[in-house]
KEKE-3310 file (N, C-alpha, C; in steps of 0.2 Angstrom, whole numbers, plus 5000, padded with zeros to 4 digits):
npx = (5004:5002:5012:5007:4996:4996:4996:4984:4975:4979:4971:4958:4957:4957:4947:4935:4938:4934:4923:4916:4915:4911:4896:4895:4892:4880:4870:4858:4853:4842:4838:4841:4840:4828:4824:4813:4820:4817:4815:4808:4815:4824:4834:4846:4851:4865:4868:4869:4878:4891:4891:4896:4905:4917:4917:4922:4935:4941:4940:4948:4956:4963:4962:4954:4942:4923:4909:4895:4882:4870:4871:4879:4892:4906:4913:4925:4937:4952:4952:4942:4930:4920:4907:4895:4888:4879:4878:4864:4854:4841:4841:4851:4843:4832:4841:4845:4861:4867:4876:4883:4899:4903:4917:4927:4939:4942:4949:4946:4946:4943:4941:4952:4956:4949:4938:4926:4916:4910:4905:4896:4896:4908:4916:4927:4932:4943:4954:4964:4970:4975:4982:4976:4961:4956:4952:4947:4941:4930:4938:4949:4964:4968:4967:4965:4956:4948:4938:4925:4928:4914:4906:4894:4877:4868:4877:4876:4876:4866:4863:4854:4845:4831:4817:4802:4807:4815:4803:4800:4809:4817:4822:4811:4803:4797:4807:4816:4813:4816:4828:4833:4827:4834:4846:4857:4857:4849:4848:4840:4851:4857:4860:4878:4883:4880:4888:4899:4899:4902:4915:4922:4920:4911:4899:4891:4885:4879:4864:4858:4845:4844:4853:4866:4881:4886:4884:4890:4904:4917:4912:4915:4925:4932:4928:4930:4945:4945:4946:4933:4920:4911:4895:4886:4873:4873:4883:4897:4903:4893:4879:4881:4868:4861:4848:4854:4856:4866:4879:4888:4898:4910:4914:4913:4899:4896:4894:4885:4870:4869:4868:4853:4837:4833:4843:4849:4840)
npy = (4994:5011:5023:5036:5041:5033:5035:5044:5034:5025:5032:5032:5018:5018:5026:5015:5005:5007:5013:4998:4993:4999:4997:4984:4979:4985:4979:4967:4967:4967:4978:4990:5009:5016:5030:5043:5051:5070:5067:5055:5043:5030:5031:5026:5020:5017:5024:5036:5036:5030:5041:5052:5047:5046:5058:5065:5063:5064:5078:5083:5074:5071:5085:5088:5091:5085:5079:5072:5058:5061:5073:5081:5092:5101:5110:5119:5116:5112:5098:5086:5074:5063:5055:5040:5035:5021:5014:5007:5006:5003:4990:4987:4988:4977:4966:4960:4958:4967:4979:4995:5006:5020:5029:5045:5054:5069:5082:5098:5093:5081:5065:5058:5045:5029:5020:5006:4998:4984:4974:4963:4954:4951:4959:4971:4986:4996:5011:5020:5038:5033:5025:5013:5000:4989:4973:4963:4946:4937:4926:4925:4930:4946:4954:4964:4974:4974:4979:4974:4966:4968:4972:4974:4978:4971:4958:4963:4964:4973:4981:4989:5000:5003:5001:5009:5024:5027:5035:5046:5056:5061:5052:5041:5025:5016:5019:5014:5001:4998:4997:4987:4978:4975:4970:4957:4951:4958:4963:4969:4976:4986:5001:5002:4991:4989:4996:4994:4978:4983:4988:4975:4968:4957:4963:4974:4987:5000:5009:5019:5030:5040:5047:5051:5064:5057:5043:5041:5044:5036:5024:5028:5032:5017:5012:5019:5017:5004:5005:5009:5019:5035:5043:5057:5067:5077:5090:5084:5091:5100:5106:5092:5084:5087:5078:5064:5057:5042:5034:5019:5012:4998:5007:5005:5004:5020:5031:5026:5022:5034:5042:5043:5047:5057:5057:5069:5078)
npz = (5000:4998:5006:5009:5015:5025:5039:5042:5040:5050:5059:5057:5056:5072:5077:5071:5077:5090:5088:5083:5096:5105:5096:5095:5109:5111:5100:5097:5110:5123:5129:5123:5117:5109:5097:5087:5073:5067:5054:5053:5053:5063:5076:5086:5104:5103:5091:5095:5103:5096:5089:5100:5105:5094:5089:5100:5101:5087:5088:5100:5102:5090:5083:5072:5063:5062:5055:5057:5054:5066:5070:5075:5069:5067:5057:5047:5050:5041:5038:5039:5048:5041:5045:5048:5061:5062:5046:5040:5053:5055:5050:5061:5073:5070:5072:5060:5052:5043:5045:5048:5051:5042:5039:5035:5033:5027:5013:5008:4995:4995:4999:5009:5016:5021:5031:5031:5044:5048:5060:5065:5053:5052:5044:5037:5027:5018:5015:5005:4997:4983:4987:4985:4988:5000:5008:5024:5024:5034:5044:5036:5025:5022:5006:4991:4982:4968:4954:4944:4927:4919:4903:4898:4897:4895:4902:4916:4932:4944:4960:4971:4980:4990:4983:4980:4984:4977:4967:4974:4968:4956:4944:4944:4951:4941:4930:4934:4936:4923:4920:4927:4923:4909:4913:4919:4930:4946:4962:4976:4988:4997:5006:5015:5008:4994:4988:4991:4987:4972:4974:4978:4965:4963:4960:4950:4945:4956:4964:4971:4979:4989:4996:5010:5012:5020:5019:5009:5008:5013:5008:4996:4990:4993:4982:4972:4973:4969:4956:4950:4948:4954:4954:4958:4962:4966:4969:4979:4990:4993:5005:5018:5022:5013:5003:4989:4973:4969:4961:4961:4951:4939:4931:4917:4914:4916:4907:4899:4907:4913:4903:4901:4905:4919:4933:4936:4933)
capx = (5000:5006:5013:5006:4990:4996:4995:4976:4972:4981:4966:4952:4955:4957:4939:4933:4940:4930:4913:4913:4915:4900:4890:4892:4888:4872:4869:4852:4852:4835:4838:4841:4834:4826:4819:4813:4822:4810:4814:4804:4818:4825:4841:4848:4857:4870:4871:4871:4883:4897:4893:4899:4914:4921:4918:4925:4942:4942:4941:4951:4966:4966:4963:4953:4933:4919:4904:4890:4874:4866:4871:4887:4893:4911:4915:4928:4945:4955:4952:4935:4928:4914:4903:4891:4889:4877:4873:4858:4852:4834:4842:4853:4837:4831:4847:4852:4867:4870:4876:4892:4901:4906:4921:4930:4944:4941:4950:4944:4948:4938:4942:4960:4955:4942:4936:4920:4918:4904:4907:4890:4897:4916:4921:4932:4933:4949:4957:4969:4970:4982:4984:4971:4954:4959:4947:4949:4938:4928:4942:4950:4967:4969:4967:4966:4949:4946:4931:4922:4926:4909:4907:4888:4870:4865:4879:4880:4875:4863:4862:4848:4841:4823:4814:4799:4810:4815:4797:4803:4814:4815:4821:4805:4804:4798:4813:4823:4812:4816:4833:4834:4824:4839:4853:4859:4852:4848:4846:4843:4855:4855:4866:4886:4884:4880:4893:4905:4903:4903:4922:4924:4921:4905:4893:4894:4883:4874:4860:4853:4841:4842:4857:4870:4886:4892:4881:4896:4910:4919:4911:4915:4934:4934:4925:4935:4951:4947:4944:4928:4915:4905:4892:4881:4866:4875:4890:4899:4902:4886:4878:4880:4864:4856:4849:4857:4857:4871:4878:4893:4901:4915:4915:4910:4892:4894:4889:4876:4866:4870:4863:4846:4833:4829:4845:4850:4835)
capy = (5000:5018:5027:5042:5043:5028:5040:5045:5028:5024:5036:5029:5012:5019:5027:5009:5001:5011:5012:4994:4990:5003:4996:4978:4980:4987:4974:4961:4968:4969:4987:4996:5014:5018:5037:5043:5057:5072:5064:5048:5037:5028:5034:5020:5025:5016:5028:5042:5034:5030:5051:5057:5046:5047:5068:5069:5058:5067:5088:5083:5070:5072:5091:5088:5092:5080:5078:5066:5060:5061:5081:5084:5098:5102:5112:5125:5114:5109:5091:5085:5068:5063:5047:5039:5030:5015:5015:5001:5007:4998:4982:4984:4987:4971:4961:4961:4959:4969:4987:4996:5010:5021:5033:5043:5059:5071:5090:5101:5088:5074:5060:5054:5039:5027:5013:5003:4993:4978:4969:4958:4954:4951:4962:4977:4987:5003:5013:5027:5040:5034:5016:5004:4998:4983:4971:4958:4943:4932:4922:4925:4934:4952:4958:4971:4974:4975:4980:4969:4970:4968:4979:4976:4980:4962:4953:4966:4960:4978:4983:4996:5002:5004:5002:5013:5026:5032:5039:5053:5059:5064:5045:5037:5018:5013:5019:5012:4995:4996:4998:4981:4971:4977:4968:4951:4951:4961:4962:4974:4975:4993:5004:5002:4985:4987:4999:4989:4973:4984:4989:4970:4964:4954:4966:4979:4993:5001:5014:5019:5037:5046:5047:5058:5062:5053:5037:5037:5046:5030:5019:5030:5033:5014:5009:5022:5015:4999:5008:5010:5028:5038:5047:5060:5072:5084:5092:5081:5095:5104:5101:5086:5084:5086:5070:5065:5051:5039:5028:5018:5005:4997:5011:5002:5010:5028:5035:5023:5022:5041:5047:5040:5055:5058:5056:5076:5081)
capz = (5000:4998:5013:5009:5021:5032:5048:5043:5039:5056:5065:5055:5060:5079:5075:5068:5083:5094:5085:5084:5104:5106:5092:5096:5115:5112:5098:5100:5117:5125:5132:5116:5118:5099:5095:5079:5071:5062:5046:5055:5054:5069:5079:5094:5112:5098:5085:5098:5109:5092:5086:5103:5107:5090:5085:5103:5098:5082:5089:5107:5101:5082:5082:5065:5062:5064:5053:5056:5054:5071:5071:5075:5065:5069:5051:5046:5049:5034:5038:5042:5049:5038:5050:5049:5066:5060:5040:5043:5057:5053:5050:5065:5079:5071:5073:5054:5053:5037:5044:5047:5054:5039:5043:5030:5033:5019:5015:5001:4986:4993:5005:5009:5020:5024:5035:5033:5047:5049:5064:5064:5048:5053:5038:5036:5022:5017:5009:5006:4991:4979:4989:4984:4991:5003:5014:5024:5022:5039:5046:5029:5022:5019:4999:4987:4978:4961:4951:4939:4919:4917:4899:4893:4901:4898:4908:4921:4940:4945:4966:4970:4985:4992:4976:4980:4987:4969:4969:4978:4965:4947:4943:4947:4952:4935:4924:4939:4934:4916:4921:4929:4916:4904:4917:4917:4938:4949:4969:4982:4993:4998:5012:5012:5007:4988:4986:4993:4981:4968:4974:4976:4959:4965:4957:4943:4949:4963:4961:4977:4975:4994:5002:5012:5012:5026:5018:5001:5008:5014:5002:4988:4991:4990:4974:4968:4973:4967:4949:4950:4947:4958:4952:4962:4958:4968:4971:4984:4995:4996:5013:5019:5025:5007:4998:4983:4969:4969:4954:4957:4945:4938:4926:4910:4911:4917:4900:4894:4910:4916:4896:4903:4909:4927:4936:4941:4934)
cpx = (5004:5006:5010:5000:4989:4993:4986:4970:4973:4973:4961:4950:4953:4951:4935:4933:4934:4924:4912:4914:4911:4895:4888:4889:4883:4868:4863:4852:4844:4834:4840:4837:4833:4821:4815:4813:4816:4809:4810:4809:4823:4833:4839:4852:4865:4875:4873:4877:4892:4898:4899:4907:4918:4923:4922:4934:4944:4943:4946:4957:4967:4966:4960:4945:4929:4912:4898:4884:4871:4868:4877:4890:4898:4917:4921:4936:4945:4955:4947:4932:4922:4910:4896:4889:4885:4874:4868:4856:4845:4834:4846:4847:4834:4833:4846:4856:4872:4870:4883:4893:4905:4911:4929:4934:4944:4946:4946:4943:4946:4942:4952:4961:4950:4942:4928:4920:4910:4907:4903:4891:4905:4919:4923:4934:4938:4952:4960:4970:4978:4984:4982:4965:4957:4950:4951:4943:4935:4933:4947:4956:4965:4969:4963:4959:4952:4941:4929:4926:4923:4909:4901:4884:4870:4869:4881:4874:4874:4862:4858:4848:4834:4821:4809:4803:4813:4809:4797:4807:4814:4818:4816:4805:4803:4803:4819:4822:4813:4826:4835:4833:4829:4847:4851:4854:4854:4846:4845:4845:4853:4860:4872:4885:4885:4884:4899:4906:4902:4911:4926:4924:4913:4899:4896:4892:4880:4871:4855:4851:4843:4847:4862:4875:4889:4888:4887:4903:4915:4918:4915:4924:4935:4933:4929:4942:4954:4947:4938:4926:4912:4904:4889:4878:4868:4882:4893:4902:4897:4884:4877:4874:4857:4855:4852:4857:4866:4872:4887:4895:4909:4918:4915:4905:4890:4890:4882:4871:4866:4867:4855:4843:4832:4836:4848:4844:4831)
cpy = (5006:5020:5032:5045:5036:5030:5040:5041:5025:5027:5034:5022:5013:5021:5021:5004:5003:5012:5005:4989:4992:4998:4986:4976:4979:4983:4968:4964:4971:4976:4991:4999:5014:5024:5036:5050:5061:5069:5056:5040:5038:5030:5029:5023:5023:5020:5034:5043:5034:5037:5054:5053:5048:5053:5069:5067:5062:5075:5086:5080:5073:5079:5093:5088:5086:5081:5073:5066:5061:5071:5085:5086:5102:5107:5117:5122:5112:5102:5090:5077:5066:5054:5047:5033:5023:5017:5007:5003:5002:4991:4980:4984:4980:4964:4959:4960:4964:4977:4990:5004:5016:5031:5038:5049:5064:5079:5092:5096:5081:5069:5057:5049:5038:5021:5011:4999:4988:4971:4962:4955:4949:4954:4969:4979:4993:5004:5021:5030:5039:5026:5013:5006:4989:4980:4967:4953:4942:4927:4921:4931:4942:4953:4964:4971:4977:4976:4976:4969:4968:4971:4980:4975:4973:4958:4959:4965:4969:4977:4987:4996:5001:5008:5009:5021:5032:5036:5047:5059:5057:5056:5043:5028:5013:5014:5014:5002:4993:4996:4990:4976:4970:4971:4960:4947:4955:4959:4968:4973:4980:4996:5002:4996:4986:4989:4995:4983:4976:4983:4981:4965:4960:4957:4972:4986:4993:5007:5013:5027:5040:5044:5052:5059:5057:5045:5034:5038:5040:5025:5021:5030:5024:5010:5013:5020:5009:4998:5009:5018:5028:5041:5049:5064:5077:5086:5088:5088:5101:5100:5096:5082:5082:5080:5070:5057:5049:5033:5025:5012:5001:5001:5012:5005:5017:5030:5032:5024:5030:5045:5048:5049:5053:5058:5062:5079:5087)
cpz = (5000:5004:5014:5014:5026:5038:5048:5043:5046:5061:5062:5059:5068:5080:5075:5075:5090:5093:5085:5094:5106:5101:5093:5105:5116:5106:5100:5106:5117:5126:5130:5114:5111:5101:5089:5078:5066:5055:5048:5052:5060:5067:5088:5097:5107:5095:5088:5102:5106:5090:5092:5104:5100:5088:5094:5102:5092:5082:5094:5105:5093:5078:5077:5066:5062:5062:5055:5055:5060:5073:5072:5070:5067:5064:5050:5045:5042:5034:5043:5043:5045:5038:5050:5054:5065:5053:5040:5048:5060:5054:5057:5074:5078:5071:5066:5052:5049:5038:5047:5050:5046:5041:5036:5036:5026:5019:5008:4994:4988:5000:5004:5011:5022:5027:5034:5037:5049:5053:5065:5058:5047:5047:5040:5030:5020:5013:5009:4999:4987:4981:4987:4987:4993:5007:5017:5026:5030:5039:5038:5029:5019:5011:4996:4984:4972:4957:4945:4932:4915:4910:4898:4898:4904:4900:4914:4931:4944:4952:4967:4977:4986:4986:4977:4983:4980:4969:4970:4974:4961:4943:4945:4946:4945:4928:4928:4936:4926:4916:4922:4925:4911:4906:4917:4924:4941:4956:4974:4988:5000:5005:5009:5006:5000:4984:4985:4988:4974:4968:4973:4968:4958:4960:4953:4946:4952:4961:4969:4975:4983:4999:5006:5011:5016:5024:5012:5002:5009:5008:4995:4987:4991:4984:4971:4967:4972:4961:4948:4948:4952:4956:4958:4961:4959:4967:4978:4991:4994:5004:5015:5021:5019:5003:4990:4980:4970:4963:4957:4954:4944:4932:4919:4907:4913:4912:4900:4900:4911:4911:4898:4907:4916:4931:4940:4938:4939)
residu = (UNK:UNK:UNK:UNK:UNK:UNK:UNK:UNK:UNK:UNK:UNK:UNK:UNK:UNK:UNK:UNK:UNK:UNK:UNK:UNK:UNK:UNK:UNK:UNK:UNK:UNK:UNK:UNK:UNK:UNK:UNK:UNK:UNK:UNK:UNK:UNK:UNK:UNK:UNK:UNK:UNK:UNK:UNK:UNK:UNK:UNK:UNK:UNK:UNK:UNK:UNK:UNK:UNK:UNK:UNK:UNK:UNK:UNK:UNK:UNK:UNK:UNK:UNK:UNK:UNK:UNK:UNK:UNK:UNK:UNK:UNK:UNK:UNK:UNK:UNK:UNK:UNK:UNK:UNK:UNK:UNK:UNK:UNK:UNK:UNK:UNK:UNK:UNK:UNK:UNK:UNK:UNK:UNK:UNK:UNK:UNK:UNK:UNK:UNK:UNK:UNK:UNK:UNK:UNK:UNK:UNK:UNK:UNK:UNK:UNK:UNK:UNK:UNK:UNK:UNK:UNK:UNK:UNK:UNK:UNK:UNK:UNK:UNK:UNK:UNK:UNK:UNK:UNK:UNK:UNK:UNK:UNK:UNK:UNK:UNK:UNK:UNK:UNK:UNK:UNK:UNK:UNK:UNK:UNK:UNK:UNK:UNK:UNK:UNK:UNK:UNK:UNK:UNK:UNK:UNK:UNK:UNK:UNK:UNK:UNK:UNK:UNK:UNK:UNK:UNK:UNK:UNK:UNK:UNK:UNK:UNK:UNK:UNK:UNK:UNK:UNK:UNK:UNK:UNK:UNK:UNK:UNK:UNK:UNK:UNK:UNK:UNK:UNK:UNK:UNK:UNK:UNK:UNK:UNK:UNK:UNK:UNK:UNK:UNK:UNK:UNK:UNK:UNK:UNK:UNK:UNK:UNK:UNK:UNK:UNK:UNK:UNK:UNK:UNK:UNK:UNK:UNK:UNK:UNK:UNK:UNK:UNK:UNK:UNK:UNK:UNK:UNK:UNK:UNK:UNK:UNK:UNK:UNK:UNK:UNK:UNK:UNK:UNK:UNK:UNK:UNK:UNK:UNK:UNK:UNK:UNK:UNK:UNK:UNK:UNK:UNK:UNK:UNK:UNK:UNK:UNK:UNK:UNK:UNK:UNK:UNK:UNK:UNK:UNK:UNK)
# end
């Protein structure tokens, strides 16, 4: 791996490490408090309990900003923590196992280190700008990812999101379905997950409609670093806060799918 952001990759995992001792604690546990935030989706004593230990690790030892979902809002340094303390949340309240800690380190020009961490999973996913995109498998050797070289519609293995969910936005779920009918197979995955076997090769594309920044930042810095694309509706640092289409691949079908109406519409 390249040395060049070893050290940030160094406090990622220190991050990683940490979010997953809090999130597996409170795991199946019977006395896991659940809210419901005003967007009417759930927030766990979990999700609240990995925001504050880690924005506080990241402004007190590491000196550097701290973005997250749960509100944490630490803006203005040259180097900014960009977390999402549980991406599945949903699936982790009803023991799931399919949900992850995602953790990136970003400056002005985009992310320089990531960690996906899925401990109900036993996986770990990283990555450093300019180093690669690595995992390491359940009881299995560390390597390197590689993106598919899928090249045509009809062999290419489609990931989606919460179908109805397009709806919402100027893709609507029946272009998304004419989309899939075109592909060799298709599955919803949805969350980090789809991204991620994008980066591994597993699958060609992922196409989720309503997500954040701190739902790609990590994911995206690896699909990218295993060759892969990321597309998004917006500008990647617009507020983090604001929803956004997501495309990524193993870069075969940016144009052709991306010509398609509705995507920034």
């Amino acid at each position: 791996m390249d040395a060049g952001y070893d050290a940030e990759l160094a406090r990622a995992v220190q991050l990683a490490d940490l979010a997953d001792e809090i999130t597996m604690r409170h795991y199946l546990a019977r006395t896991l408090s659940v809210d419901t935030k005003p967007d009417n989706t759930p927030v766990t004593q979990a999700d609240l309990e990995v925001e504050q230990a880690l924005s506080e690790v990241a402004n007190a030892q590491f000196g550097e900003a701290y973005v997250g979902e749960e509100g944490v809002r630490q803006e203005g340094a040259e180097r900014c923590w960009i977390v999402d303390p549980i991406d599945g949340t949903k699936n982790y309240l009803r023991g799931m196992p399919v949900w992850g800690t995602l953790i990136a380190l970003s400056d002005d020009s985009g992310p320089l280190a990531a960690v996906v961490s899925a401990p109900a999973l036993n996986r770990r996913w990283w990555a450093t700008r300019g180093g690669g995109a690595w995992t390491r498998d359940a009881w299995g050797p560390q390597r390197r990812l590689a993106v598919s070289h899928v090249a045509r519609l009809t062999d290419a293995f489609i990931l989606y999101g919460s179908l109805f969910s397009w709806d919402r936005t100027p893709m609507p779920s029946y272009r998304i379905l004419a989309l899939l009918k075109e592909a060799w197979r298709h599955r919803s995955v949805g969350d980090f997950l789809g991204h991620l076997l994008v980066a591994e090769g597993a699958a060609d594309i992922c196409v989720e409609p309503d997500l954040r920044r701190w739902d790609i930042e990590a994911p995206g810095l690896i699909v990218a670093e295993a060759g892969g694309t990321v597309w998004q509706s917006r500008d990647p640092a617009d507020d983090p806060g604001l929803p956004r289409i997501v495309v990524t691949s193993n870069g075969a079908f940016g144009r052709e799918i991306l010509a398609r109406p509705g995507w920034d519409e």
